[in-house]
N, C-alpha and C positions, 0 to 999 in steps of 0.2 A: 151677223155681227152688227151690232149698233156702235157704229157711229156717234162721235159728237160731232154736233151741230153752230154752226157759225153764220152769222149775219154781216152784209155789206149793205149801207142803203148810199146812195147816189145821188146825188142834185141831176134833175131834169131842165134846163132853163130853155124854153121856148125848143124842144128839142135836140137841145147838146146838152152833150152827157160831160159833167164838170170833173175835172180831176180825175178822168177816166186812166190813166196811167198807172198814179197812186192809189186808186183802190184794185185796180188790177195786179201791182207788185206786194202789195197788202197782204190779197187772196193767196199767192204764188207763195210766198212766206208762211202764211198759216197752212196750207196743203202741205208742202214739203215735210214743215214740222212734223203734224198729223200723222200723213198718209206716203209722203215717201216720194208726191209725184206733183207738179204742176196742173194748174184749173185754166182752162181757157178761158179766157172772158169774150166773148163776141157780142158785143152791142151794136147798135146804130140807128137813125134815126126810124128806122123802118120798123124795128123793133118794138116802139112804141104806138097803142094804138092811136087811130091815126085824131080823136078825140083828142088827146094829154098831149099833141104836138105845139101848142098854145098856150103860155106859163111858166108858173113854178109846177112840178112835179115830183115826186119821191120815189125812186125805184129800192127798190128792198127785195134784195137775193139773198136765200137761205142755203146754204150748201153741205156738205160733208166732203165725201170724195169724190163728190160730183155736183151737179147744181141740182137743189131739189124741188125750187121756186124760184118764182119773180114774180115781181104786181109793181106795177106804176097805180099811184093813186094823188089826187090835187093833194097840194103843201098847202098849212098856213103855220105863219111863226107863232110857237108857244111862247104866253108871255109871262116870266114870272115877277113874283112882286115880294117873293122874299128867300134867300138860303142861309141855310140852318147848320154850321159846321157842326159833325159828326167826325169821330176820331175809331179809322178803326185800320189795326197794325195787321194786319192780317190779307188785308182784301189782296185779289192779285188778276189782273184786266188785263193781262197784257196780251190774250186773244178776242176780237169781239162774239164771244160765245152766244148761241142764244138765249143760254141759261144765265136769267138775270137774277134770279133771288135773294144773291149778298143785299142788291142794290132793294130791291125789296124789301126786305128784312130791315135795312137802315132805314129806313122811309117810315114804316114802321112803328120801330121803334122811338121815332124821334116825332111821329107825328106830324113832319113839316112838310110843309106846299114841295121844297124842293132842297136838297142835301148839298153841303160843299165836303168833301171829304178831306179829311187830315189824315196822313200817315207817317209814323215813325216823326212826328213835331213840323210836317211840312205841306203845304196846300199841295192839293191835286188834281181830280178833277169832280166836276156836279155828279148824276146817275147817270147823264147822259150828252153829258159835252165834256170837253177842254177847255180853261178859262185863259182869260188877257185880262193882267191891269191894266188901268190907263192911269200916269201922271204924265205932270208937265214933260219930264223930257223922254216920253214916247211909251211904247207899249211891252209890257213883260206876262212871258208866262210860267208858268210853276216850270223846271227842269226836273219834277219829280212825279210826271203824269205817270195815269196808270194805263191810260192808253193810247198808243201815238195815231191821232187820230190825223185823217189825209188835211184836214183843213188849217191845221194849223203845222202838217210841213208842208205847204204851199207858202203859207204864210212866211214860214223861218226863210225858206228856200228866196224869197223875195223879199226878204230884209228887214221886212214888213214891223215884227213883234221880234221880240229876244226873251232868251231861256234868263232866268236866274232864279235861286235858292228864295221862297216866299213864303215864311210862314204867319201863321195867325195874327204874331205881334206886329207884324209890317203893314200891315190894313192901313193903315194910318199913313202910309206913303203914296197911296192913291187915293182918285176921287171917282171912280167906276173899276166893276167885273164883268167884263164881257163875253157871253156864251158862245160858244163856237164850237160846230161842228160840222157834217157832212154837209149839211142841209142851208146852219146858217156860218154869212160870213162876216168878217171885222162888221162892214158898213151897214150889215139888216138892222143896227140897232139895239139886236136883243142884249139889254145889261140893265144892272142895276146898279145904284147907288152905295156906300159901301153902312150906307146907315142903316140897308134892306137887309144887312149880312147878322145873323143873330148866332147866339150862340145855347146849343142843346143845353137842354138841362135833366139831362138823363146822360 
């Protein structure tokens, strides 16, 4: 029988494994669904070779109803320099599958460096983060992600950023989009301006 297949990638930071809880309650979630039974997750520093014990790191386990890979391999932040909202009612992320093609397909068709997706008139998420406004009186993120990614419920969980209702026409209430996921956090910087934000013309 085949199996679908799902992805977990993990922050490595100088040999701890970040937000190791929440992607382990992630995994347990998506199993259950699936397949009916809990996924162990056994990490630890030993685990990595002893090389990637020094840095940033990316570990990325692919599984089904079992684990069927891991690879640590060095991190560097992708940078981008412009997103492109794409509107499409249909998309539905709410496993991190390894079958990406929707996100593909959008990419695509819109020909941009990098996609903000719109669904049902309300932001969501890039092809491959969760985003944070930033204004003056602090940080929001769409409550209409497509998938609840560990980094930004670290984030909620610690007061950090707030949910609220974000669509297109509220761009104007802030003055940065900040990328966020496994990998990167509030402070790595990755964001843009909200003048980088364009819109498809397809």
């Amino acid at each position: 029988m085949n199996y679908p297949t799902f992805s977990e990638v993990i922050r490595v930071k100088d040999g701890i494994f970040d937000n190791l809880a929440l992607h382990a309650a992630r995994m347990d979630r998506t199993c259950r669904n699936f397949f009916g039974h809990p996924l162990v997750l056994d990490l630890n520093p030993e685990t990595l070779p002893e090389s990637l014990r020094r840095g940033l790191v990316k570990a990325r386990l692919v599984y089904s109803d079992h684990l069927e890979t891991l690879e640590f391999t060095p991190y560097t932040y992708r940078r981008i320099q412009t997103l492109t909202l794409v509107t499409d009612n249909t998309l539905d992320y709410r496993y991190k599958s390894t079958d990406r093609t929707v996100f593909a397909k959008l990419l695509a068709r819109t020909g941009a460096e990098e996609i903000l997706i719109v669904k049902n008139g309300l932001l969501t998420d890039t092809s491959f983060s969760n985003i944070v406004f930033q204004s003056k009186s602090g940080f929001y993120t769409p409550d209409s992600y497509l998938l609840a990614g560990t980094r930004r419920e670290h984030l909620l969980n610690q007061g950090l950023i707030h949910e609220r209702k974000i669509r297109p026409v509220d761009l104007g209430c802030y003055s940065r989009v900040i990328l966020i996921n496994a990998m990167m956090d509030l402070e790595d910087g990755v964001s843009l301006a909200l003048n980088q934000i364009r819109r498809s013309s397809v």
